[in-house]
N, C-alpha and C positions, 0 to 999 in steps of 0.2 A: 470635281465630283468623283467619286471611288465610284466604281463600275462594281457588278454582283462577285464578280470573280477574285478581284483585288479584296473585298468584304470579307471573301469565303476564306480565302487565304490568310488573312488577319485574325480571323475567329481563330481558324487552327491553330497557328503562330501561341495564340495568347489560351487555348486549349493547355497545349502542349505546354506553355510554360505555368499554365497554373496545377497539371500535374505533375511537372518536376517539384514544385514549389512541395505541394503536398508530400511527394516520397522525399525529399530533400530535407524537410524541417520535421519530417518524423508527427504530422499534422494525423494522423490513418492512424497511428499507433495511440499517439494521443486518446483520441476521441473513441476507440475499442477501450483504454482504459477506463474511460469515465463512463463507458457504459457497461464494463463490468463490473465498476465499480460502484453503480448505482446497483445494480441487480446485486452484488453483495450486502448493500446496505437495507435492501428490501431483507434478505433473510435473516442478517443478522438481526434486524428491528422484529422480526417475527420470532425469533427463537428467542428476544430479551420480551417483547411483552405480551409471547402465548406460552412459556414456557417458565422462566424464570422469575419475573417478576409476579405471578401468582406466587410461586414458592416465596418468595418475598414477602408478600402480603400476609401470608400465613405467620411467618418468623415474627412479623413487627406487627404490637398492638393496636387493636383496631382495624385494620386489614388496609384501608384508604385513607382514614380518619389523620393520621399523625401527617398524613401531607396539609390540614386544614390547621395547621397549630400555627398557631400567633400571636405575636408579643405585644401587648397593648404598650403605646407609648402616648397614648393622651388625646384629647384632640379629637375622641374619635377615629381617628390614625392606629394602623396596627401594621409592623413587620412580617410579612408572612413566612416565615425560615422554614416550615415544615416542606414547602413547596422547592423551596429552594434547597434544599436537603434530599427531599426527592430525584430532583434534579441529577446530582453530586450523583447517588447510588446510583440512577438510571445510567449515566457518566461514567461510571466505573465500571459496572458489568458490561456493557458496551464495548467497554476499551479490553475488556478482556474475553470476552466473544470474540472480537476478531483479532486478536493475539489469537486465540487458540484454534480459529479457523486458518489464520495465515500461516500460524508453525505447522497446521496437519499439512497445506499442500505447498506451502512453500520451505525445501528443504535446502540446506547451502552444502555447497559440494565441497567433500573431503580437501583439507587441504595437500598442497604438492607434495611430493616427499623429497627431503632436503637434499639439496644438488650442489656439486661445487664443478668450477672448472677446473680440469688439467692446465698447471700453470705450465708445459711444456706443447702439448698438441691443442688444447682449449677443448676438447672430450669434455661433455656434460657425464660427470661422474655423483654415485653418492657419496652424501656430505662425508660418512664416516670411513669411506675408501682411503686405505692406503697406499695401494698403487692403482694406477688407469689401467684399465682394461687395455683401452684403444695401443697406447706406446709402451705400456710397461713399465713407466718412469713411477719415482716413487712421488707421494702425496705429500 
């Protein structure tokens, strides 16, 4: 039988190893992602259907109506494309909502500027140097 003490000691044990686990597998990081990345999806779905997709409706005939369009195949039976078309465009503004939200705050940083080494002293020099600074030797 485990006594309270040996218990208490085991908890911790298995504490401590399920927050290495967590900073270890990057499980914190994870999970901040998908929750900013639900709260992005909350805005972006507000600015495609309080914002955009009116302007939308205005452009395409009918304003909602052309989502209700269907192709009779018989039967009774009808295709509904309008809806499914609907769809696509909701899909595309979408996808370029958060292009254009991820290029405003997400920016890539300049790249390096070209370096070569000194094949005499190994001096990170620029690429278009002809002698090294560091030894003097020529490039």
């Amino acid at each position: 039988m485990v006594n309270g003490l040996e218990a208490t000691r085991r908890a911790g044990g298995l504490a401590k190893e399920f927050r290495e686990f967590l900073l270890k597998q990057n499980v914190i990081a994870l999970a901040a992602g998908v929750v900013i990345g639900a709260a992005i999806g909350k805005v972006v779905s507000g600015i495609v259907d309080f914002v955009v997709m009116p302007v939308v409706g205005l452009l395409l005939p009918g304003q909602d109506e052309w989502r209700q369009a269907k192709l009779d195949i018989g039967g009774g039976n009808a295709i509904g494309y309008g809806e499914v078309v609907g769809r696509l465009v909701e899909f595309g503004i979408i996808a370029l909502v958060v292009f254009l939200v991820l290029k405003a705050f997400v920016r890539a940083p300049p790249p390096p500027a070209p370096t070569k080494a000194c094949p005499q002293c190994l001096e990170t020099i620029p690429a278009a140097a002809l002698r090294c600074r560091a030894c003097t030797s020529e490039v």
